[in-house]
Phi, psi and omega in degrees: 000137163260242154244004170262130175229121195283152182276151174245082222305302215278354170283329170303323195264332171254010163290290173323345169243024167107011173249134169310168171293162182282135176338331214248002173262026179250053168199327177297140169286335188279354171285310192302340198284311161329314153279328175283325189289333202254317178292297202283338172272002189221040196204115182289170186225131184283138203264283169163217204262111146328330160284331185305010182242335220293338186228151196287123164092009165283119197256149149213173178222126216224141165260122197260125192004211198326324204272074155334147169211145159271076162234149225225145177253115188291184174264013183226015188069343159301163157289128163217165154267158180188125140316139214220050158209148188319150179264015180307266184242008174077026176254155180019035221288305204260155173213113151088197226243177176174174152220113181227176158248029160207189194230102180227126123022090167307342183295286151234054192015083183266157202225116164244188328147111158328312172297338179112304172330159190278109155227008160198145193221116202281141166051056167249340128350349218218357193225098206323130170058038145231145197279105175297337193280010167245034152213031150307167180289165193259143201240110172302137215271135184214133157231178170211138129216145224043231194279014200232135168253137159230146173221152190259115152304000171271116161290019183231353168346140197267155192309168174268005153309297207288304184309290155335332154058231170284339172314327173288327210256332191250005147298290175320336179306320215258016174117335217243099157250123208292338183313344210243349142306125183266155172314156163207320178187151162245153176218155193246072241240119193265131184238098162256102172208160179311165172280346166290316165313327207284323209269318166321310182304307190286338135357276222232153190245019197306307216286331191327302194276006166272327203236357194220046184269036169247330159297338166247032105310355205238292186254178182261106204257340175277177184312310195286285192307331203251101182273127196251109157241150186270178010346169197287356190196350162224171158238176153234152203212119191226121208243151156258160176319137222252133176271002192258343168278314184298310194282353169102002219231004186241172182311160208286148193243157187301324194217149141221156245259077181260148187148191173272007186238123193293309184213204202249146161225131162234111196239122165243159181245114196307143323343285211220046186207127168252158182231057185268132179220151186255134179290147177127244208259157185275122177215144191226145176232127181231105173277159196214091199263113181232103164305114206260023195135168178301327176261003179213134178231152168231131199253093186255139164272096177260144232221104166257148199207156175286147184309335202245063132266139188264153195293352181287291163332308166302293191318318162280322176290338170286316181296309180313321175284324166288003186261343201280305177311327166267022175269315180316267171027283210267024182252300176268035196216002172245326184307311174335322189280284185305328164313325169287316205311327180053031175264347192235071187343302197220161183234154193248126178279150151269121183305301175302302222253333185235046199278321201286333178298294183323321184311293214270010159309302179284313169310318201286297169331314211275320199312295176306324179248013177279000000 
């Protein structure tokens, strides 16, 4: 493989008929460059809480896949993005959350500017014709919604409107108005599989009443009820409440889910960014899947909760989701194994039941060879 990758009429033909991508691409590294150049470089992502922004010189810093990001509240209240490495010598400028009133480079204090701009570079006097106005930090497409910030590596990227589609309008369906959340805590989960696997997984709901059975106590988990949908730029998964759970008279469930929020939805955005909400008191969890090598993703998870929730309340619904979460973990971190094994080329999908993986499959298949 090169850095050109040719389109492949029988990979065209066996996605369309229900076969996977080939085994050897959750593991090639030159398959990964690829993806960061043509998916990940070209896509928004979620970053992280608007409020860590909130005041003119408050700053954070998110690793978006390969691409450090920088995002900043100016001295004049814009938002803005910046890559978020010196144009010096290429290290850091910023680490973790802060509030200061410039961005300066721990290395060789290269010093910038809210704006991004250069505005000192120590004993750059001593060095004949250089010009700060050409190193500034480089700068990136950034948006928000409600509490939530995302950013593109594209600066000339089309709005996060456009990525994002019906999702705000169909988030609301479920009862959850997000303007009314707050940050409550991040976590970081280290995975070792490719990032595709990790996303797949989270793709489909086949494996649930096998591999999740306290979540599926909780929500109704069959084929009729368990709503699968594609959109233009995301897909969804819409599960209801179980009723023997609401009424108190079915097996015992980790929590139950009384509240404004009716029911569970989990939305993804194409790329690397999830969207999960739990029925019950208003939450939100928004993830952000960053490939750390071919073979490793790390999953950070940020946990939003309504002002009126109680630390009991949070508390039970995080624990019931961390448990769901190392059960994933330890699910995708054995396909990972079989995949390496390179005994099984390609794997065969259930169409109904495993349709949003054929989606981002097939996206992922057209970025790269198109």
């Amino acid at each position: 493989m090169t850095g050109q990758m040719q389109r492949i009429p029988e990979l065209d033909y066996a996605l369309e008929d229900g076969w996977t991508l080939p085994a050897g691409w959750y593991s090639d590294e030159r398959v990964l460059v690829l993806e960061c150049e043509r998916i990940f470089a070209r896509a928004w992502h979620y970053a992280g809480p608007l409020e860590w922004v909130a005041d003119p010189g408050c700053f954070f810093a998110a690793q978006v896949s390969h691409v450090p990001m920088a995002v900043v509240r100016g001295a004049d209240g814009a938002l803005r993005a910046f890559v978020n490495v010196c144009r010096h010598r290429g290290h850091l400028v910023v680490a973790g959350a802060g509030c200061r009133s410039t961005l300066q480079c721990p290395y060789h204090a290269w010093t910038y500017d809210l704006d991004g701009s250069l505005r000192k570079a120590p004993r750059s006097e001593r060095e004949p014709g250089f010009d700060p106005d050409g190193l500034s930090l480089l700068p990136v497409s950034v948006g928000t919604w409600g509490p939530f910030v995302f950013v593109n590596p594209d600066p000339e990227a089309a709005p996060l409107e456009h990525a994002l589609g019906e999702l705000p309008a169909i988030v609301a369906e479920s009862g959850l108005d997000v303007d009314t959340l707050r940050f409550h805590s991040h976590h970081e989960w280290p995975i070792a599989s490719n990032w595709k696997v990790a996303l797949e997984n989270y793709l489909e709901c086949y494996h649930c009443p096998t591999a999740h059975p306290g979540f599926s106590k909780l929500i109704d988990v069959s084929p009729d009820n368990y709503l699968l949908r594609v959109h233009e730029t995301f897909s969804s998964q819409i599960g209801p409440v179980r009723p023997s759970v609401l009424a108190g008279n079915g097996k015992a469930a980790a929590y139950t889910p009384h509240g404004p929020v009716e029911q569970s939805q989990y939305h993804f955005v194409f790329p690397a960014t999830t969207m999960n909400i739990a029925p019950g008191i208003a939450n939100v969890s928004l993830e952000r899947w960053v490939a750390d090598g071919p073979k490793q993703t790390v999953e950070t998870t940020d946990y939003y909760f309504g002002p009126d929730s109680s630390p009991d309340e949070i508390a039970e619904l995080m624990a019931w989701d961390n448990q769901v979460g190392e059960e994933d973990v330890s699910l995708v971190e054995s396909v990972q194994r079989g995949l390496d094994s390179g005994a099984v080329p390609q794997g065969r999908l259930m169409r109904e039941s495993e349709q949003l993986i054929a989606d981002f499959q097939r996206r992922v298949h057209d970025a790269l060879l198109a």
